[in-house]
VEXROMAR-697125 format. One line per 4 residues: number of its first residue (from 1); their letters; for each residue z, x, y of C-alpha. Coordinates in pm, 1 decimal, decimal comma. Layout:
N
NUM> A> Z X Y | ... $
END
This chain:
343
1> XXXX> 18097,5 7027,0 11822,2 | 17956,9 6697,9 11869,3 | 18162,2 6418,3 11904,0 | 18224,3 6189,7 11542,4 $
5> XXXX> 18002,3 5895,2 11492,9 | 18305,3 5689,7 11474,4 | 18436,6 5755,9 11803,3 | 18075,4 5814,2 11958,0 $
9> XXXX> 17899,3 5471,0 11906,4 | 18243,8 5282,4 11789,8 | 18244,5 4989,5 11492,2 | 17926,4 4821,1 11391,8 $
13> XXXX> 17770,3 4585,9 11680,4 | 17566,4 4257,7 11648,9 | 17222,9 4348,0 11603,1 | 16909,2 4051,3 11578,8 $
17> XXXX> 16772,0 4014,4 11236,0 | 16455,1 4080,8 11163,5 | 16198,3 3736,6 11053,7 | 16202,3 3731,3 10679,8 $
21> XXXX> 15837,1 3739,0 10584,9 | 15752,2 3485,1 10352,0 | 15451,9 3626,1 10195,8 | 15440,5 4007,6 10072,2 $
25> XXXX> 15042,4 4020,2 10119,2 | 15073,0 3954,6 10498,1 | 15326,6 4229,6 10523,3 | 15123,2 4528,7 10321,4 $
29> XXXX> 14829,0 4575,5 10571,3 | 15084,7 4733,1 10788,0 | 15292,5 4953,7 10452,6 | 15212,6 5314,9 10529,5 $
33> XXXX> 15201,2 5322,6 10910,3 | 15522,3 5360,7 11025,7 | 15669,1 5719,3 11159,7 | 15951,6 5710,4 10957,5 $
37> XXXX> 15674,9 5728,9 10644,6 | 15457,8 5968,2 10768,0 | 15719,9 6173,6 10961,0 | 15689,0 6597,8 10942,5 $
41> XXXX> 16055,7 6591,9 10940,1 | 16216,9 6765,5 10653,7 | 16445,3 6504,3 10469,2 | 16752,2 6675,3 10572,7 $
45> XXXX> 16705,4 6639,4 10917,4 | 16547,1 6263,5 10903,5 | 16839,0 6154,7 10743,2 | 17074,2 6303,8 11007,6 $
49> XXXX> 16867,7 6120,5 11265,9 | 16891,0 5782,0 11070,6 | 17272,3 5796,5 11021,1 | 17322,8 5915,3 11358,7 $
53> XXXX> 17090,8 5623,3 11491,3 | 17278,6 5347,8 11298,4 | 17617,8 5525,3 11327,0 | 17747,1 5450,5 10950,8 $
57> XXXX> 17676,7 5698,6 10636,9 | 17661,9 5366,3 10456,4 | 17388,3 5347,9 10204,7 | 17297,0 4984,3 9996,3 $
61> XXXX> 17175,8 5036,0 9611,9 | 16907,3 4779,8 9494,9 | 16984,1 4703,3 9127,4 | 16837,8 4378,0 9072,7 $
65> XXXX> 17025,9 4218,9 8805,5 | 16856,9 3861,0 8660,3 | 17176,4 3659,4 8550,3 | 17348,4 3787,6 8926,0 $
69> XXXX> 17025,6 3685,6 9143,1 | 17115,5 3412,7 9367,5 | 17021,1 3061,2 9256,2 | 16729,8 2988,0 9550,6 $
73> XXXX> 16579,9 3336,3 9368,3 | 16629,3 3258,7 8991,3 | 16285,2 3208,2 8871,0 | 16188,1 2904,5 8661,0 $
77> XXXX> 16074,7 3112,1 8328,6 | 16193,8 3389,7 8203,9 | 15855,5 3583,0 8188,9 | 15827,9 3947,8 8281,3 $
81> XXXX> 15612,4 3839,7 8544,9 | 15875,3 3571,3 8707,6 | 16130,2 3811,1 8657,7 | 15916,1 4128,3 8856,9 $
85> XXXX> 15829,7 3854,9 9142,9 | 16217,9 3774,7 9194,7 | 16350,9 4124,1 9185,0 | 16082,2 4193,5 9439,6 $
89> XXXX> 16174,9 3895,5 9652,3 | 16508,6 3934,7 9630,3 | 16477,9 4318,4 9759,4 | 16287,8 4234,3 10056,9 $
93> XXXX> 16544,3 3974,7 10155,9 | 16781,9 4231,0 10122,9 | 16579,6 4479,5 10281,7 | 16501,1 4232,4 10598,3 $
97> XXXX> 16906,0 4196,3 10606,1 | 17008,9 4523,5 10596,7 | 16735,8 4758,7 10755,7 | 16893,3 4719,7 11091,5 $
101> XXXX> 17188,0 4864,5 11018,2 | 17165,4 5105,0 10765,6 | 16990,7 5469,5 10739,9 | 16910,8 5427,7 10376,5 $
105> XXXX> 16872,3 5222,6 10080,8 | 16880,7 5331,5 9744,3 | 16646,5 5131,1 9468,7 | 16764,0 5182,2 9058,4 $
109> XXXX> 16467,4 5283,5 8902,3 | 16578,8 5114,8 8577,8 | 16618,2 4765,6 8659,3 | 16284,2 4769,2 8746,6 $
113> XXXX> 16166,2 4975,2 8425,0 | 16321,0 4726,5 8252,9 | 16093,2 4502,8 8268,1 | 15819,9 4683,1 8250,5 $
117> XXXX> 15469,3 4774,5 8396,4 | 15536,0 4423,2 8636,4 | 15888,2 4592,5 8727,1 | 15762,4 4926,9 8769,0 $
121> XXXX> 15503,7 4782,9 9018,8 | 15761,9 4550,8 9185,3 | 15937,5 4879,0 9238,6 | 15652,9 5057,8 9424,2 $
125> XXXX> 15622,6 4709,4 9653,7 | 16021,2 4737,5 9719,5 | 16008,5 5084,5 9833,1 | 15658,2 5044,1 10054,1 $
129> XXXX> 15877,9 4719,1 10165,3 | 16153,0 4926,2 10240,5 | 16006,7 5226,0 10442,5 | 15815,8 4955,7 10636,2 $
133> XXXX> 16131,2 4807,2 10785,2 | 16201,6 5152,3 10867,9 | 16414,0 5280,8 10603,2 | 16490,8 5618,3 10403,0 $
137> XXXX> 16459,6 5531,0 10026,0 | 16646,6 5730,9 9792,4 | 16499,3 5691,2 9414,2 | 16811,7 5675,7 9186,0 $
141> XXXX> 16597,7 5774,7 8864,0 | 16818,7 6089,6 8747,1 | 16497,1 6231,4 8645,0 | 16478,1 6585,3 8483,5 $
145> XXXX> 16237,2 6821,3 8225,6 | 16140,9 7180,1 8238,3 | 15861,4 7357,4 8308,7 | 15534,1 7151,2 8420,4 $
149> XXXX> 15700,9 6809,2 8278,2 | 15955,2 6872,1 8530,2 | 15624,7 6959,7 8789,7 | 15507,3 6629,2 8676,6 $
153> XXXX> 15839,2 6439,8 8785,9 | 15872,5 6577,0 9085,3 | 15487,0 6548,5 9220,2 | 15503,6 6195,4 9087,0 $
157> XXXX> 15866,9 6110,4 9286,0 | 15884,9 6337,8 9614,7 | 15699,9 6283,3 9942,1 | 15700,4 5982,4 10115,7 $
161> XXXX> 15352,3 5979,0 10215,8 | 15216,0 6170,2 9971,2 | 15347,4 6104,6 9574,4 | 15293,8 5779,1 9352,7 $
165> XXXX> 15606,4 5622,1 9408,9 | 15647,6 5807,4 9760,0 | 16048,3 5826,2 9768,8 | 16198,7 6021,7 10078,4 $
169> XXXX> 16437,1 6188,2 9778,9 | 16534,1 6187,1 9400,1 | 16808,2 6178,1 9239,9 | 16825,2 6464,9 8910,3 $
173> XXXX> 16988,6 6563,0 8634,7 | 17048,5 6961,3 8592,1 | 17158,1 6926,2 8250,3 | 16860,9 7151,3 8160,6 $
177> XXXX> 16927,9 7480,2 8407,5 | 16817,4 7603,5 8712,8 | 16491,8 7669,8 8605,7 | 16482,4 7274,5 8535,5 $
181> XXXX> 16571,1 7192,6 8893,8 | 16317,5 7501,6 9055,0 | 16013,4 7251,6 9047,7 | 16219,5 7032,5 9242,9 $
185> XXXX> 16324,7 7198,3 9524,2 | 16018,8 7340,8 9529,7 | 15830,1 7003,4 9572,8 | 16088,8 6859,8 9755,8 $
189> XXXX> 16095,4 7165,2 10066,7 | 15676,3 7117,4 10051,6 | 15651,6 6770,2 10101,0 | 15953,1 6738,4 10319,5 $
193> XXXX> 16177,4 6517,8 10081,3 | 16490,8 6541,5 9903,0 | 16660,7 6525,5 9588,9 | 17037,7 6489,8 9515,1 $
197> XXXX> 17206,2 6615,3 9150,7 | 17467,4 6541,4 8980,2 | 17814,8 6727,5 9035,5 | 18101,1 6516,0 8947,2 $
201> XXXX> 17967,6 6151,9 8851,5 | 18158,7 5831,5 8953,0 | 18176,7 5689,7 8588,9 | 18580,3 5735,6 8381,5 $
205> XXXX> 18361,0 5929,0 8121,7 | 18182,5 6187,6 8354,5 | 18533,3 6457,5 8250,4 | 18417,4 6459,2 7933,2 $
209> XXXX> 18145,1 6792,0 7971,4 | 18172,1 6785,2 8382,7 | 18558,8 6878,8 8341,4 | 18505,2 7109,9 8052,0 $
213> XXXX> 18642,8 7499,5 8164,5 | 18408,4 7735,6 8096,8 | 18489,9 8106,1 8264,2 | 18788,2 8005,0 8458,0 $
217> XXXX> 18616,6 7675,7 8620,6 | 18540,9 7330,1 8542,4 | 18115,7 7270,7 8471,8 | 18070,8 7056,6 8785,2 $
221> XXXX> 18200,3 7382,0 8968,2 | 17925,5 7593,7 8806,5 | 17681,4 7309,9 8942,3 | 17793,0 7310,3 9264,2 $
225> XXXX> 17747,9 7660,7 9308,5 | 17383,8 7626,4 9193,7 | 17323,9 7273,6 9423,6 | 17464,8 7500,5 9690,3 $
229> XXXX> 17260,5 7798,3 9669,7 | 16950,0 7563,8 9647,7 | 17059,5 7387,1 9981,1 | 17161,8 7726,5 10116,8 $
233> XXXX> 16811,1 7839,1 10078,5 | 16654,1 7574,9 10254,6 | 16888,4 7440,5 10534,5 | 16719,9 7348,5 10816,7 $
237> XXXX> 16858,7 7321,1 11206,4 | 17143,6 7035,9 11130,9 | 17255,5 7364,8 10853,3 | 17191,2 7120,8 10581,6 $
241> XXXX> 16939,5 7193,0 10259,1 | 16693,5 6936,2 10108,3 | 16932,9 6991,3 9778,4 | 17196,7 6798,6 9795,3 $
245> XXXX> 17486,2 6687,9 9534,3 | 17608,6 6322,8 9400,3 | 18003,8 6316,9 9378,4 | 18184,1 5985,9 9323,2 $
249> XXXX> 18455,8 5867,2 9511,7 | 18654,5 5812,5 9240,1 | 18734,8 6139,7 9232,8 | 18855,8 6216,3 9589,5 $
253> XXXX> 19035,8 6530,5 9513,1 | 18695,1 6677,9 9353,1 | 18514,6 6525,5 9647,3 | 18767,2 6740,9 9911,9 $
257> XXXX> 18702,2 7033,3 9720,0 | 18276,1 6995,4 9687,1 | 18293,2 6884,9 10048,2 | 18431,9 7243,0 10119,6 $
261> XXXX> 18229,8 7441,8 9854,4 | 17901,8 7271,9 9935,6 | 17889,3 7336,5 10317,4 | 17480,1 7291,4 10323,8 $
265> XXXX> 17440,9 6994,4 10076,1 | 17377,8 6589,7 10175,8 | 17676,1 6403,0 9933,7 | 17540,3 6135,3 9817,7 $
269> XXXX> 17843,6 5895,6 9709,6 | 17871,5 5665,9 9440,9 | 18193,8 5479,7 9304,4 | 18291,5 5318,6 9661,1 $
273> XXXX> 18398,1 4877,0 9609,6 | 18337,9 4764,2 9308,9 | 18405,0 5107,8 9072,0 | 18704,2 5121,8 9296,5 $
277> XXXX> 18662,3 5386,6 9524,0 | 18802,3 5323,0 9908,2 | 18664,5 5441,6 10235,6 | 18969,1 5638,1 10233,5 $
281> XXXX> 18792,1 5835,6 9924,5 | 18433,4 5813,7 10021,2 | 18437,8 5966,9 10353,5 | 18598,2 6285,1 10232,9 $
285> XXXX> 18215,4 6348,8 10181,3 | 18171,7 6334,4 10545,3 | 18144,4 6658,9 10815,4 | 18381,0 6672,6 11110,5 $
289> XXXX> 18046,6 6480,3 11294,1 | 18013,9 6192,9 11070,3 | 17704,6 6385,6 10907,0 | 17662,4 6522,9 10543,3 $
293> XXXX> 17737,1 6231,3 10329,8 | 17581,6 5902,4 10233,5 | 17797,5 5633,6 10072,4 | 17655,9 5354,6 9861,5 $
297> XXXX> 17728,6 4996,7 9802,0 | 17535,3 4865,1 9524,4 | 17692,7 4481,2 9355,4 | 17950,4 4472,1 9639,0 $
301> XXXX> 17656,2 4439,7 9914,2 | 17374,3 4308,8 9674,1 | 17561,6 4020,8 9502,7 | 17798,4 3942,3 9780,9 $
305> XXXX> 17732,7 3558,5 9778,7 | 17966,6 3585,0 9413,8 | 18281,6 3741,0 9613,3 | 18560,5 3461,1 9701,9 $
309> XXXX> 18556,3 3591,4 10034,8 | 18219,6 3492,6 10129,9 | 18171,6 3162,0 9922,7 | 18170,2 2972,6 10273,7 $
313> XXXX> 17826,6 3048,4 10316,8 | 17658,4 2901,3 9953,0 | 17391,7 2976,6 9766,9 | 17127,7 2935,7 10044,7 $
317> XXXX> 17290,2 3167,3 10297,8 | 17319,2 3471,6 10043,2 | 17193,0 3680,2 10319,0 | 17466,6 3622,7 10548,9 $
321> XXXX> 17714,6 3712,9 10263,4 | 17481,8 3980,1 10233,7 | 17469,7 4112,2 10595,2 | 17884,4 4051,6 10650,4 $
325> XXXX> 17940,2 4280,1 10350,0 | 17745,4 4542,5 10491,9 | 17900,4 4498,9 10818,3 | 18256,9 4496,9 10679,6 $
329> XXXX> 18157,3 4791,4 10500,2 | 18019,8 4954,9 10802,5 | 18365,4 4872,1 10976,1 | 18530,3 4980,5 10677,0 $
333> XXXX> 18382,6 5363,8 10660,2 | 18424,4 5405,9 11043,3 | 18814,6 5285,8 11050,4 | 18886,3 5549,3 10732,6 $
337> XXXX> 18700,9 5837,7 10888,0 | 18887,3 5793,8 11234,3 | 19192,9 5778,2 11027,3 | 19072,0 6110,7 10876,4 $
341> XXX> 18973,5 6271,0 11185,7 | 19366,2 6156,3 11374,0 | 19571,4 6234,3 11069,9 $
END
């Protein structure tokens, strides 16, 4: 068995960060060239060499939020235009922060949609940003349909160097059946990408239908088994599938149990900081070898500059606030799981 990641590469180390670039133009002759883009590798196995490279599962959400951006970044009007140009900025500040010592990031589609066609373009530049630095980008768009609308989604999402908004994975609904989530897997093991569904979501409302009993076993039970079987079917040599599950750690007794049930399925974790989930909770998701789970930090990492903790820095070093939040959550993940892995 190979050794943890914890106790193989030990706590996050000082790493030099990268030049911010200044102007987005100067940067985009070089989007689409990088091997992490245009790799062959199936998802499953990219993302096991990404988390194993920068020893952490920890994952950062972009959700852009206007009235949270900090004040060097607020723009002057509030124009859909101004708006598009500071999310974007704002992400690749981010990105520049965190891509050394991260596998993944994870951009909210609807921030972005939110503003409309400018946002949904500012979203394509963020993710073409973000795979430039070197990153895996995980579309949180909980996108789902059936039969060729749900071909549509998943040609337009899935494969990196191949679809419209090129993600290396999805996340998707399976509200709507197996047969709903067939064109995905289907895209996703052609192209080499990913998606994740949703098991047992991170939000106090998610018992409401995922906790319902229906022949002896709660729904998100019934999902699993299906996420399972999908991931089953195409695990590759690290024995994990391109289907994988989303499970928040708010629900760390669930998140044992789906761990266990789900033996060939990437958990991606929500709920960890600021929904109140602790590494304690979130790296139940994790194999005995640090593998199989990615946890995200979303307004804990993102909007760090508005935590007490970090107001030393000031408006005009948000990064740092941004990059010591990662950092402590790096530290953070690795001290839990070594807890796990002793106890």
């Amino acid at each position: 068995m190979a050794r943890p990641l914890s106790l193989q590469y030990g706590k996050s180390s000082a790493r030099p960060q990268r030049r911010i670039d200044q102007e987005f133009t100067e940067n985009k002759k070089s989007v689409g060239f990088t091997s992490i883009m245009n790799s062959p590798i199936p998802f499953p196995e990219l993302l096991a060499q990404a988390v194993r490279q920068k020893a952490t599962p920890a994952l950062v959400g972009l959700d852009p939020r206007l009235e949270q951006l900090p004040t060097p970044l607020q723009p002057h009007a509030k124009t859909p235009q101004a708006i598009a140009n500071a999310y974007r900025e704002f992400c690749f500040r981010v990105i520049d922060v965190v891509a050394p010592i991260v596998p993944a990031v994870k951009p909210q589609s609807a921030f972005f949609e939110q503003i409309g066609p400018l946002g949904c373009q500012a979203l394509a530049d963020v993710t073409a940003y973000a795979k430039n630095a070197g990153l895996l980008v995980i579309l949180d768009g909980k996108r789902n349909d059936i039969g060729s609308t749900a071909e549509a989604y998943a040609d337009a999402y899935l494969g990196a160097h191949r679809a419209p908004w090129s993600a290396h994975a999805l996340t998707v609904n399976p509200f709507l059946g197996s047969d709903s989530l067939e064109p995905f897997v289907t895209a996703a093991g052609t192209h080499g990408a990913g998606i994740f569904v949703l098991v047992k979501t991170s939000n106090p409302g998610s018992g409401m239908i995922q906790d319902l009993t229906v022949q002896g076993q709660p729904v998100y039970h019934h999902v699993a088994a299906l996420v399972e079987k999908f991931a089953a079917q195409t695990a590759g040599t690290d024995a994990y599938g391109c289907v994988g599950a989303v499970v928040g750690a708010t629900y760390p007794q669930q998140l044992a149990e789906l761990r266990a049930s789900m033996p060939h399925c990437w958990i991606l974790v929500p709920g960890y900081g600021s929904q109140g989930g602790t590494a304690k909770d979130a790296v139940l998701a994790l194999d005995d070898s640090g593998l199989g789970g990615l946890i995200n930090n979303s307004r804990g990492i993102i909007f760090a500059h508005q935590r007490p903790e970090f107001d030393h820095y000031g408006p005009q070093q948000w990064q740092m606030a941004v990059e010591q939040a990662t950092r402590n959550m790096i530290d953070d993940l690795d001290e839990a799981f070594r807890q796990r892995l002793s106890s």
